[in-house]
Every structure is written in C-alpha cells, then in structure tokens.
C-alpha positions in Angstrom: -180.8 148.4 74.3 -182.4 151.6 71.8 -185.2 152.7 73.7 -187.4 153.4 70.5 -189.4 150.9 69.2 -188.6 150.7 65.3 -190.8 148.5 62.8 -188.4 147.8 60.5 -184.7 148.2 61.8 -184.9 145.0 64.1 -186.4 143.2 61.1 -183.2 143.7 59.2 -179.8 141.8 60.3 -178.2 141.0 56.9 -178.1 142.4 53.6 -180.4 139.6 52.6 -183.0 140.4 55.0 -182.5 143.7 53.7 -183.6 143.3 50.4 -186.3 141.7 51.5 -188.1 144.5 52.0 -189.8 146.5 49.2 -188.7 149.6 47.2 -191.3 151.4 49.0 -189.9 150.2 52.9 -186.7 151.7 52.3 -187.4 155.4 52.8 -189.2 154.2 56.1 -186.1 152.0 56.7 -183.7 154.6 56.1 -185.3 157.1 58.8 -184.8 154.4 61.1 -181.6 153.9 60.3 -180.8 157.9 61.3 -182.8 157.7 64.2 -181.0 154.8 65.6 -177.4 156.2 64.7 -178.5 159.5 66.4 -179.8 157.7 69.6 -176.6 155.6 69.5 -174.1 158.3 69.2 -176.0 160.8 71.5 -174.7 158.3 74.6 -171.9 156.8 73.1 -169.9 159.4 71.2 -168.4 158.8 67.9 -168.4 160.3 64.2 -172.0 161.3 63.8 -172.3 163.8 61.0 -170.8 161.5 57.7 -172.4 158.7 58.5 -175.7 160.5 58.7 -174.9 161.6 55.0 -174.6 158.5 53.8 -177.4 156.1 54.8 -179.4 155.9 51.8 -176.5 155.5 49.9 -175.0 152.3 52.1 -178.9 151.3 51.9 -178.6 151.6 48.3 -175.2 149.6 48.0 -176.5 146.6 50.0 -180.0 146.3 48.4 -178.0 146.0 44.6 -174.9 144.5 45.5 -174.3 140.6 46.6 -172.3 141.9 49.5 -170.2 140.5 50.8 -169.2 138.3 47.8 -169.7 141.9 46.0 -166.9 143.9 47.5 -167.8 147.8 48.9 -164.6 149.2 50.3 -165.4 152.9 52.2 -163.1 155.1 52.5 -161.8 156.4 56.3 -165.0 154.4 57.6 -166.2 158.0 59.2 -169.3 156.9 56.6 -169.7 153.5 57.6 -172.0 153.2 60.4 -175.2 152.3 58.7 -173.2 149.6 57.0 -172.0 148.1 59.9 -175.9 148.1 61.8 -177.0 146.6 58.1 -174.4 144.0 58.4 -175.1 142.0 61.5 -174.0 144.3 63.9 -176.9 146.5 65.5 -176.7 145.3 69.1 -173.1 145.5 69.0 -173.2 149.0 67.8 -174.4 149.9 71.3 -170.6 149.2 72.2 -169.4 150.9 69.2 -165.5 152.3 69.8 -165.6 150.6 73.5 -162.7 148.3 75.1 -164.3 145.1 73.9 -166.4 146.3 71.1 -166.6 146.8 67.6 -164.3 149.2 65.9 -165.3 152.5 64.6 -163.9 152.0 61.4 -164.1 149.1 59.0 -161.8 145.9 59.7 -161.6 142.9 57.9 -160.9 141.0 60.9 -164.3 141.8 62.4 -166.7 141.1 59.7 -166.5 139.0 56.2 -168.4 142.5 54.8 -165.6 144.5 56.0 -164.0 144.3 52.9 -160.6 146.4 53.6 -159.7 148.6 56.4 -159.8 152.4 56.6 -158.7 154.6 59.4 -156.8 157.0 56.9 -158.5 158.8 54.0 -157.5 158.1 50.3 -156.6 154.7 49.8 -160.2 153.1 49.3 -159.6 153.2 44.9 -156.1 152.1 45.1 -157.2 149.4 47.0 -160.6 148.7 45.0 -158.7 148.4 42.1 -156.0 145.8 43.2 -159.4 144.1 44.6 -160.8 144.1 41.2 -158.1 143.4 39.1 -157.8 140.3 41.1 -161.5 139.0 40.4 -160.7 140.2 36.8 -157.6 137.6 36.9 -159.5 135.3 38.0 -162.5 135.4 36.1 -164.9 135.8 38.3 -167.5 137.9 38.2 -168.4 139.8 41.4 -167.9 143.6 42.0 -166.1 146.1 43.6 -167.2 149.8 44.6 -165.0 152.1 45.9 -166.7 154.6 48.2 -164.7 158.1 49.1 -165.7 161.6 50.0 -165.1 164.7 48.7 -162.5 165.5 51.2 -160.4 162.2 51.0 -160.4 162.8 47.1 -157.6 165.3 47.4 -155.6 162.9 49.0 -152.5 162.0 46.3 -152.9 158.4 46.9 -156.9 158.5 45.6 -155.6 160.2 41.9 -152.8 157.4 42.4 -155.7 155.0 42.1 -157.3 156.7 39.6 -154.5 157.1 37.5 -153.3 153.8 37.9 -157.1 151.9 37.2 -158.1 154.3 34.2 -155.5 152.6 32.5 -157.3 149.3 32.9 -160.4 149.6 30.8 -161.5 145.7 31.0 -161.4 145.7 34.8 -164.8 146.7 36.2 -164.3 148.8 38.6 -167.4 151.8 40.1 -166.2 154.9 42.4 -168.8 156.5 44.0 -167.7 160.0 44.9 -169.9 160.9 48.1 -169.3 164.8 47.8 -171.0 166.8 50.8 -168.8 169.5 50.4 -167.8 169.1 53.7 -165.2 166.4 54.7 -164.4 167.7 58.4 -163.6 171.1 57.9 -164.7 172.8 54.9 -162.4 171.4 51.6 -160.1 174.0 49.8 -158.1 173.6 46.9 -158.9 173.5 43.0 -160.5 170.6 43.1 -163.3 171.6 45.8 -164.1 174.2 43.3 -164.2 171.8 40.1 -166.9 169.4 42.1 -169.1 172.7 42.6 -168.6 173.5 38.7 -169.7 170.1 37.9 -172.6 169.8 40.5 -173.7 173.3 39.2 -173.9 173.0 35.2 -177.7 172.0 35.2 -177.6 171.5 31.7 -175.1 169.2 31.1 -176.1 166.8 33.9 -179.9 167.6 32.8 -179.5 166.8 29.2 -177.3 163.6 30.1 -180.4 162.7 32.6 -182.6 162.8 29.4 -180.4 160.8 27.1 -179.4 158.3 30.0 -183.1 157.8 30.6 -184.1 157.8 26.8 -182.1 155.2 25.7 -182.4 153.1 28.8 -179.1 150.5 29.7 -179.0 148.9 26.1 -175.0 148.1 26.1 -174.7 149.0 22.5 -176.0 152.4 23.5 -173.7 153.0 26.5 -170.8 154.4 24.1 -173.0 157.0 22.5 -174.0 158.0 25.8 -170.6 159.1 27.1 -169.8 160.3 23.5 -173.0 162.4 23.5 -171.7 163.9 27.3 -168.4 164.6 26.2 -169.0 166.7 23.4 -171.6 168.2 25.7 -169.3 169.1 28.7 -166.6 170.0 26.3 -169.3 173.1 25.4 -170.3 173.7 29.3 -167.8 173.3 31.2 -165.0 174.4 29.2 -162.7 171.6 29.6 -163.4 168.2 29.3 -164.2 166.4 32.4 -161.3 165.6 35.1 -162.8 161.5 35.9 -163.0 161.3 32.6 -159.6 162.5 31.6 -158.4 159.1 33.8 -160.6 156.8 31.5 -163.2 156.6 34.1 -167.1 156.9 32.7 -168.8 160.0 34.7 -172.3 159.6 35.5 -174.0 162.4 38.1 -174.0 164.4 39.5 -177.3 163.0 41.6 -179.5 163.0 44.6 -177.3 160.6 47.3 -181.0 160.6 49.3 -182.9 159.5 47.0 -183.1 156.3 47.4 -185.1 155.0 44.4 -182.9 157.1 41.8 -179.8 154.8 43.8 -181.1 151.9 43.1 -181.8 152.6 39.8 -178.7 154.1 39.0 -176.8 151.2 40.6 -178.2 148.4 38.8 -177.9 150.4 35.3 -174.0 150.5 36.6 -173.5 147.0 37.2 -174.6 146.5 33.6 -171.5 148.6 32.5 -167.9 147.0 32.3 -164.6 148.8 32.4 -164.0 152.1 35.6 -166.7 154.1 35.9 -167.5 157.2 38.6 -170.8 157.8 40.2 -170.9 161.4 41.6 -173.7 161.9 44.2 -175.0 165.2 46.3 -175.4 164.2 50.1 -175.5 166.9 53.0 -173.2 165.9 55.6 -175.4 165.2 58.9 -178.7 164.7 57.1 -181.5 164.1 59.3 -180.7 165.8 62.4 -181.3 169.2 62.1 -178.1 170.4 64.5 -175.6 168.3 62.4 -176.7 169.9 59.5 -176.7 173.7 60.8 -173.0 172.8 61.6 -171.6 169.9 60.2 -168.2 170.5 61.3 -168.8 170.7 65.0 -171.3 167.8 64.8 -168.4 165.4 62.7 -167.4 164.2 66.0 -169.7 166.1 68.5 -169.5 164.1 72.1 -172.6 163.5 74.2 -175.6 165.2 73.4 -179.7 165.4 73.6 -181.4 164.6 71.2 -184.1 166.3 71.5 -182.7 169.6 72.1 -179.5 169.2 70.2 -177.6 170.0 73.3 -174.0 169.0 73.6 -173.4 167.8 76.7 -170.0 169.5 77.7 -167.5 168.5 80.4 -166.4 171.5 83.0 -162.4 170.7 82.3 -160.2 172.5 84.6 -157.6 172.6 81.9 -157.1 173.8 78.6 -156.9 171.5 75.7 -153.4 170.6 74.6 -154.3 172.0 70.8 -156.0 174.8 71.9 -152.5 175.8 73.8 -151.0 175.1 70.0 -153.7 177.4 68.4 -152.8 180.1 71.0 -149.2 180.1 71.0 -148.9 180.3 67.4 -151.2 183.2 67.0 -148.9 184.9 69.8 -145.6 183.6 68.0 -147.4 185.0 64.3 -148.0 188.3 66.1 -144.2 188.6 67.4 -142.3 187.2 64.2 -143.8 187.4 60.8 -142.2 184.7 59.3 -144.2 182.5 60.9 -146.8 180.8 59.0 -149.4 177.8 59.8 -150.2 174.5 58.0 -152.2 171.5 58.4 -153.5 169.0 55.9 -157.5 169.2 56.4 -157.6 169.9 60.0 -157.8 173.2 61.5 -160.3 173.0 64.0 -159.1 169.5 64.9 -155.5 171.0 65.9 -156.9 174.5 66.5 -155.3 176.6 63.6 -158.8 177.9 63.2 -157.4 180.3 66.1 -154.8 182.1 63.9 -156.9 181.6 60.5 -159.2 183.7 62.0 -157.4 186.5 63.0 -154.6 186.2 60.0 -155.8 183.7 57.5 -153.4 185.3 55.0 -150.8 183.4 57.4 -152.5 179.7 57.4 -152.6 177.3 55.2 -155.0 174.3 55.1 -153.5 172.1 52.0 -156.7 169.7 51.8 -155.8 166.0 52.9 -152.3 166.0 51.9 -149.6 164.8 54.4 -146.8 164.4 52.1 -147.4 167.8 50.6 -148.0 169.2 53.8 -144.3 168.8 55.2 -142.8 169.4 51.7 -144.9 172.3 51.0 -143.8 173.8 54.8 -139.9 173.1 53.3 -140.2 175.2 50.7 -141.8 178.0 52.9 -138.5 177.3 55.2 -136.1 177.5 52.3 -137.7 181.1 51.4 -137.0 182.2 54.6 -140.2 181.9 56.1 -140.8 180.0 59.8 -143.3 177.0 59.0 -145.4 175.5 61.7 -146.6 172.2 60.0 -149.3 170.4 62.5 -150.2 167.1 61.8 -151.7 164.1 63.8 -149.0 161.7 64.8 -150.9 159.0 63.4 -151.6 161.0 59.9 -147.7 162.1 59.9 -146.7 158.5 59.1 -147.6 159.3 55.7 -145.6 162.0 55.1 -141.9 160.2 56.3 -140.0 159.9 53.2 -141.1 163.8 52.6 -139.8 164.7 56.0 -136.7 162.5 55.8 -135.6 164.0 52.0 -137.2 167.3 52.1 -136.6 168.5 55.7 -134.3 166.4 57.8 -131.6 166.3 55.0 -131.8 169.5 54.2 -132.0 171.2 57.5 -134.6 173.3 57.2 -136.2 174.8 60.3 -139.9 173.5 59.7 -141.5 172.5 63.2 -143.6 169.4 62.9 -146.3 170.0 65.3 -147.7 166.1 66.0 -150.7 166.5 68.1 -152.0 163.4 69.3 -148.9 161.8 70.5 -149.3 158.5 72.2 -152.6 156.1 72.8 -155.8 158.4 71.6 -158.2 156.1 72.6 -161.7 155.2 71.1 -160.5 155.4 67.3 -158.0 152.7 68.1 -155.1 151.0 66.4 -155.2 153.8 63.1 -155.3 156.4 65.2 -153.0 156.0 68.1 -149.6 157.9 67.9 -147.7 155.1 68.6 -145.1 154.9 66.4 -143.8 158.7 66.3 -140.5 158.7 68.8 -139.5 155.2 67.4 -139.5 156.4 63.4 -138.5 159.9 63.8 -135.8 159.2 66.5 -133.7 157.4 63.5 -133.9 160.5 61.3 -130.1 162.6 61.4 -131.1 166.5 62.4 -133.7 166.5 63.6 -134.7 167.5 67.3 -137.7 165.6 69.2 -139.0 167.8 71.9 -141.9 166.0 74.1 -143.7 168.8 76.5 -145.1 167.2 80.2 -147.5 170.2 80.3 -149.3 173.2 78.9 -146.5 175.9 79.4 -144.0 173.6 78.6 -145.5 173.1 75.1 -146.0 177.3 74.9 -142.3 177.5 75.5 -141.2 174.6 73.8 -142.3 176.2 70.5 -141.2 179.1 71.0 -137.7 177.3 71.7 -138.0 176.0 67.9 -138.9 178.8 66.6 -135.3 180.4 67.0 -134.1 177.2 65.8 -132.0 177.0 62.7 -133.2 173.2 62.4 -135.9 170.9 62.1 -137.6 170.2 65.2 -140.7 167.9 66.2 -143.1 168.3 69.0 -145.3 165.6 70.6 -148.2 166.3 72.5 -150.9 164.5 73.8 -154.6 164.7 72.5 -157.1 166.0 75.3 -156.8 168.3 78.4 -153.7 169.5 79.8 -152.7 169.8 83.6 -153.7 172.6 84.9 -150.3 175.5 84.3 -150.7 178.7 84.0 -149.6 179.4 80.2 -151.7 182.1 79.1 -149.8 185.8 78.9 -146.7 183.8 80.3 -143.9 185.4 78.9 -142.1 183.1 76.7 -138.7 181.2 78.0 -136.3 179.4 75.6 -136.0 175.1 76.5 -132.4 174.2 77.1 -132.4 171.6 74.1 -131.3 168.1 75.2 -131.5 168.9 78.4 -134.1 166.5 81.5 -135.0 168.0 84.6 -134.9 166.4 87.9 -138.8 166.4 89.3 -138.2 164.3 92.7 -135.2 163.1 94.5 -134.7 159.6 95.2 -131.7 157.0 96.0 -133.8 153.5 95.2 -135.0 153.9 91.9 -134.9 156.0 89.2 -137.8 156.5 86.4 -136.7 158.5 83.4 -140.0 159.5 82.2 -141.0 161.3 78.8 -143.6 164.4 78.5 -147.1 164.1 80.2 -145.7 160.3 81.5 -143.5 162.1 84.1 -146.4 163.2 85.6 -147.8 159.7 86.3 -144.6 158.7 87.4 -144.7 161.5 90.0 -148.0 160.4 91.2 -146.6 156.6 91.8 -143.5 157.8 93.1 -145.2 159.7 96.0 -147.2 156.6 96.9 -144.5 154.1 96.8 -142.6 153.1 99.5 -139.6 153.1 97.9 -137.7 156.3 97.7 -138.0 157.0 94.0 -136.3 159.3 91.8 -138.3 160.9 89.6 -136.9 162.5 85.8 -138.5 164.1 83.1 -136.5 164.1 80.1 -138.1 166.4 78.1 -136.2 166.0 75.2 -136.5 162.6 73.3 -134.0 163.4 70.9 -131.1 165.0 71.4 -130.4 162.6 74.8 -129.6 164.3 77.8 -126.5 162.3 77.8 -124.7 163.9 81.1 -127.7 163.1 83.0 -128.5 159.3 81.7 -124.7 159.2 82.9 -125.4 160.4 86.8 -128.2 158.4 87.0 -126.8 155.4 85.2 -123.9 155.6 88.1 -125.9 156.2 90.7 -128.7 154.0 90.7 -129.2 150.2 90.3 -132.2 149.9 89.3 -134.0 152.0 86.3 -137.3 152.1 84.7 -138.2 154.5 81.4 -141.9 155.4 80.5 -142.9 156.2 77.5 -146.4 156.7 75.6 -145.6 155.4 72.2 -143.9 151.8 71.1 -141.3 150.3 73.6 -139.2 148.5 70.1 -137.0 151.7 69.0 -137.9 153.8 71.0 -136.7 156.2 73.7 -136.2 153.5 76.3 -134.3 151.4 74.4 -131.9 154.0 73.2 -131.3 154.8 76.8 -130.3 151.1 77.6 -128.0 151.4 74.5 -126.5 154.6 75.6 -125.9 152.8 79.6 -124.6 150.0 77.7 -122.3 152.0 75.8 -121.1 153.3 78.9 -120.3 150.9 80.8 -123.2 151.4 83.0 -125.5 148.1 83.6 -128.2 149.6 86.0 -131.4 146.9 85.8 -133.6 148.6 83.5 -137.0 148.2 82.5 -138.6 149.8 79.7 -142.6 150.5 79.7 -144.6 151.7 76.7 -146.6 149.6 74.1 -145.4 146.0 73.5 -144.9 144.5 69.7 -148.5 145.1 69.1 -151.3 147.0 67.8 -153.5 148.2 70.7 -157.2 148.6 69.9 -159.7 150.9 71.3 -160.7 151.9 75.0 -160.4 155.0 77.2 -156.8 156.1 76.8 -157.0 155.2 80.6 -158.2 151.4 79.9 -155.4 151.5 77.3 -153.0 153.0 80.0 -153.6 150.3 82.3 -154.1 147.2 79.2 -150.4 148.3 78.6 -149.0 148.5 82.0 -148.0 152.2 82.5 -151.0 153.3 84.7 -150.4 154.7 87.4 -151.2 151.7 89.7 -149.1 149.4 87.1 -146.2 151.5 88.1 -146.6 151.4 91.7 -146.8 147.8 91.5 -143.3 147.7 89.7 -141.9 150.1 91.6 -142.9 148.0 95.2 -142.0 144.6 94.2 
C-alpha cells in the first residue's frame, strides 16, 4: 500500500470517476498522480522519467475522450503509467512489471482500455489508423488518438502510418506528438532539428493561437484556419510544414502541462473530421526534480529515495555485459580504424556512449531505426569500413529482411552486436531475446557466436573483427561472471569450435554461452558423473564434437536461453540423427510460448533451466 495519504487519487478508479471531478481538481489530481508514480517506482523499479512527462496529457485524454469505447493507442507504453493507475489499476500498480502482475506496457489482454499493445516504438499511427478506418467502415462514431514521442517518430514504420492515413482524409484520425526532446537518449537526425524549428517560430504558432482562438471551433471556419497557417509557415519557416505535407491538419506546438489548454484543445479536435496532429511541449521527468536534471539516467533509474534523489546502487562484483561491449570496441576503434559504431537510439543502453565520447566522429546513433541500422552498417562494410551494429535482440527482429538481403547475402563483414540475448526479465514478452538463435540460425553466411563470459565476449569480437563475413554475437543483459577482461590481450576464437568444461561418462549437457555456467553449477552437485560442454559457437556447429559425444554417451541434454522450436537444440538432434547417432536427448529452453515478466531468475526456473530444474533432470 502508498504510504501517502492523497485526497483525490483513491477517489478516482475509472475514467468516469475521473471526470467527475472539476476543471479546477485536475491540477491537484495530476500532482498526485506524479507523486504516486514516484513513490511507486522508487521501490519497484521501472520507466520513471516518460511517464512523468506525460500525466497531464493522459489526464487530459481520459477527461475528453469516452475511453475505452474512444480508442487511445500509446506508443512503446514507456508513457503509460498514469493511464494504467487512471484505468482501474492503482493497487495493482504496486506489482507493476512483477511475476504475477500487471505489465509494464499496454496489453489488450489485461485491460478493455488497453487498446493495442506496444513494447516497440513506431507502430502506434499505423495501428490507429487501421483502428479508425475500421470505425469509419462501420459507421460508427467513436475516436481514435494515436499517442507517440518524439523519439519513436523517426521510426520508418510511424511515416508509414502517416503516409498511408494522410491519404485518407474522411477517416478521423488525431496524433498527438508528445515531443520532450528526449526519447531515451537525446534524438539526432533531421527531424529532431525540424521539431525544434517548429517549437521555436513564436510567431507562426502565436498568430495561429490568435486566429484559432478568434474564430473559435465554427466548422465552416476550420478551413480558413489551416489556409491562414499555411500561407503563414510557408513565410516562417521556409518550407511548408512536414505533418502537413502528409494531409494531416497541424495544430501546436502547446503547453503538454497545462492541463486546461488540453482540454480545451482536445474537445475543439474532436469537433474536426479527417487526420489531424496535435504537437505538445512536455519535459521528460516533470515533477521530480532529479529526473529532470537528467532525464536519460532517470528513464529507467532502479531503486531510489525520494527524498534525496538517491539511486540506490547494487555493489556488483562484475562488470556489466555492455559495458564490456562499450570497452572493447573503444580498444578495437583505437587498434583498427575501420572500425566504426552504430546503434539505433541506444547508446547508453548498450554502452556506445564509451567510444562516442572519446571518438564520436566514429559512432553513429541513427535515431530509432532498426532496419536502417543493419543496412546503413552494409554499406559502411561494402566501403571498406568494419561496422559494429549493436542492437537489442528483441529490437533486431525488426530489422531481418535488411540483415537477410543486405548483409547475409551479400557477405559483408558487419558484426551484429545483440545485447540482451535471452529472458530480460521485468519488461516481459516484447522484450525478451527469445527468438534470436532460432531466426538467425536459418540465415546462409552468417556466423552466430554466443560468449559464456566477459573475456570471452572481449575476444569473441575481436575474433569477428578479422572476419571477412557477417557474424552475430549474443550476450546476456546484466552483470557478467567475474573474468578478468580488462588490458587482456586479445586472443582470436577458433570459429565453430565447443570446449570441454567438465569430464563426465553419464551424461552429457551441451550448453550455449552464460547457460554453460549453470550447467556447471548442477553438474558439480549431481550425483551423476556429468559431462559438461560449452559450445560456444551456435552457428557454425561444432560438428566433430556433437559426433564424440553423440558416440559416447547415451543420454544428452542441450540448454539454451532463447526458444527450444528451431533452435540450437533441435539442430543438434537433427545433426545426431543425421548421423546415425540416437543418444536420448532432451532439449531445454523456452517452450511454444510467450513468457511474461519476472526476475530473469523466476523466468529461469518458470521455464525449467534453473539451476535446481537441471539437477532434478540430471538425477532422475
């Protein structure tokens, strides 16, 4: 239970109790709202900072719109907290992102005003739009609002949407563009700086203010309006106005914590038929004085006080598994200088900020663009240059036609760095890596290396480095084991080649990266004598060993962190089988199913490749 005592919060457990309240309650409300997110998220970790930014709006939303007949679809759901406590869920938000809880992002299967599912940025207009095109088809007459940041708008997939419902002018469509300038790491590209150019031309936007308010929300009116702006921003802005290029109406740009210009703005919306684009100013964290000193940090920021702002930090014996990436590829930069950085939004997530601070002439950060990403990095390979392209595994299944056309088939040596490999835990089924060694290990040329530990990773990329082909490499998010990797000189990886880690004449586990470590631990507690075999590399197989062990052991278990149904287990009981060898095998990983959230050691052990779930299999 919150240990606060709030007047209004516990007063409010629907939308309709929500508007309830008076104009006048809502800024009151709204503090609450923060406060009890902060107080929430200071014991129970999860994205803090976005969701901050957008209260009044979600307020706003809810107090205008019928939800959940009225549709609001939020984009990545990093925003969506307050909607969630608004929407019947404040005592459960206690257990936000637990085993057993609610989600951290929107799902439609656990609330009817979830109205589409978002663990990956971009796709909130595309789906909008199909959304509203169906209630146009169907004449009804509820709406649809698409909410996405600024960051998730350079996505390909939200201009998709745009494109695709500007061409639609009779289906009533509103996008409101939350722009913080700040998505998680500061936003590049051209059309960060367009947003600023628009936020910035005060007389455009105060001129419009004056008509808009002047003429009031008389439909026949509404046409001179955008006429009036267009001629205006032609002037301004040089250019005419990119939303309004797809045949969206632009209103903004405008206060996002203000609540009463929302509401006002909103209902004068609803009156307006056809696509139209609401651009609001929020600061990302708002509220909390840390977040917004340092909104990056404080996207995600752990355990903290909140009183002091203090982060409360674990004492790790181990370095993170991306800071060992960030290292290593600043040491690699500074001993070949074809090698150059990329990741799609994320460089303090993966740790690229290491090398883009000491050679950000070698880095680049291409905005929230997967696809481009891993095409961009094959044209840097095809120059001649060595591309390190580091993407989450989960964020990498968007880019697979781009790696299977552009990379794979034409050999180029881009690595594809995929950090968070495996179950990730409390963001759940959007964001586990569970799918990487099945989908890649299908793809022709390409090399799947899978480090058990820090120095392995170090050498591991340094090994694909001096490779003339496309490799991948899949590590694990959070803290490594312990190796000494720093200042290690670097050693070249026999490719497709396991290693023997324990002797054993029972039974053999053929274990995959940070698994074989597990596997050690329950082989030294069984009472079986148990063979123990990191293989290192998922693709190429290490066929000459599979062969020994195939002949010289009856029974076989593989372990694997990622999907059990094409994956690296099964293409081992194809290759026995193809041998001739019929050694009992059982293959553990994640079943035919989409695991939710939890520790990643809940999630372990829900699966059945803990260590005590192997020690169990191993003595029956």
């Amino acid at each position: 239970m919150q240990s606060k005592e709030y007047r209004l919060l516990t007063s409010v457990n629907s939308p309709t109790e929500l508007k309830r309240l008076s104009e006048g309650e809502l800024t009151l409300y709204c503090q609450e709202l923060r406060e009890y997110i902060i107080e929430c998220c200071a014991t129970n970790p999860g994205h803090l900072g976005s969701s901050l930014g957008a209260v009044e709006l979600t307020v706003a939303l809810h107090y205008v719109y019928d939800t959940p007949d009225d549709r609001i679809v939020w984009d990545v759901g990093h925003q969506a907290y307050a909607h969630k406590i608004i929407t019947g869920r404040r005592e459960a938000f206690l257990n936000n992102r637990k085993q057993g809880g609610i989600s951290g992002f929107p799902r439609m299967a656990e609330s009817k005003y979830d109205a589409f599912g978002a663990g990956h940025s971009s796709v909130s207009i595309s789906a909008a739009f199909g959304m509203a095109k169906a209630v146009e088809m169907s004449g009804g007459k509820e709406h649809v609002v698409a909410v996405i940041g600024d960051g998730a708008m350079t996505g390909g997939l939200a201009f998709e949407g745009l494109n695709n419902a500007g061409a639609s002018p009779t289906t009533d469509l509103l996008v409101v563009l939350n722009d913080n300038e700040m998505s998680i790491d500061k936003p590049t590209g051209a059309l960060d700086s367009y947003l600023v150019r628009i936020s910035t031309s005060k007389w455009y936007n105060g001129l419009k203010n004056t008509l808009w308010k002047g003429l009031g929300v008389i439909p026949p009116l509404h046409r001179l309006v955008r006429k009036t702006g267009n001629a205006i921003k032609q002037g301004l802005l040089q250019n005419s106005n990119l939303f309004e290029s797809f045949n969206f109406r632009y209103f903004g740009v405008i206060d996002g914590h203000n609540i009463v210009e929302l509401i006002r703005t909103l209902r004068a919306l609803k009156e307006i038929n056809g696509p139209k684009l609401l651009h609001i100013k929020t600061t990302k964290g708002k509220g909390y004085a840390p977040a917004e000193a340092n909104p990056s940090v404080w996207h995600a920021p752990g355990r903290f006080d909140v009183a002091t702002g203090e982060r409360k930090r674990s004492n790790y014996p181990a370095a993170r598994y991306q800071d060992v990436f960030g290292e290593t590829l600043l040491d690699l930069a500074r001993l070949d200088e074809r090698v150059v950085g990329i990741t799609p939004a994320m460089p303090s997530g993966c740790s690229m900020n290491i090398v883009m601070e000491k050679m950000p002439e070698r880095c680049f950060d291409v905005g929230i663009a997967e696809g481009h990403a891993v095409t961009f990095s094959a044209g840097l390979a095809a120059q001649g240059k060595r591309p390190f392209c580091n993407i989450y595994s989960t964020f990498m299944q968007r880019a697979y036609d781009n790696v299977i056309h552009d990379v794979a088939l034409q050999q180029l040596p881009v690595v594809m760095c995929l950090d968070r490999g495996g179950l990730v835990g409390e963001d759940g089924a959007t964001h586990h890596g569970a799918f990487d060694l099945a989908y890649f290990g299908c793809v022709p040329n390409l090399t799947i290396a899978v480090p058990r530990n820090e120095l392995m990773l170090r050498n591991m990329m340094y090994t694909a480095l001096n490779t003339d082909s496309p490799s991948v490499i899949r590590y694990p998010r959070g803290i490594g084991c312990g190796v000494e990797w720093r200042g290690v000189a670097f050693e070249s990886v026999e490719i497709g080649r396991g290693e023997c880690l324990r002797e054993g004449s029972d039974i053999a586990i053929i274990a995959l990266g940070p698994m074989a470590n597990v596997a050690m631990r329950a082989a030294e507690r069984s009472s079986k004598s148990v063979a123990v075999y990191d293989l290192r590399y998922a693709k190429p197989l290490d066929e000459e060993l599979l062969t020994k062990i195939g002949q010289h052991f009856k029974r076989v278990i593989t372990i694997e962190d990622g999907v059990i149904r094409g994956g690296v287990g099964e293409a081992i009981a194809t290759f026995m089988a193809k041998k001739g060898l019929h050694p009992a095998i059982t293959n553990l990983g994640i079943d035919d199913r989409f695991v939710e959230q939890g520790t990643p050691e809940q999630l372990y052990r829900e699966c059945g490749y803990d260590e005590d779930s192997i020690l169990k299999l191993l003595d029956e």
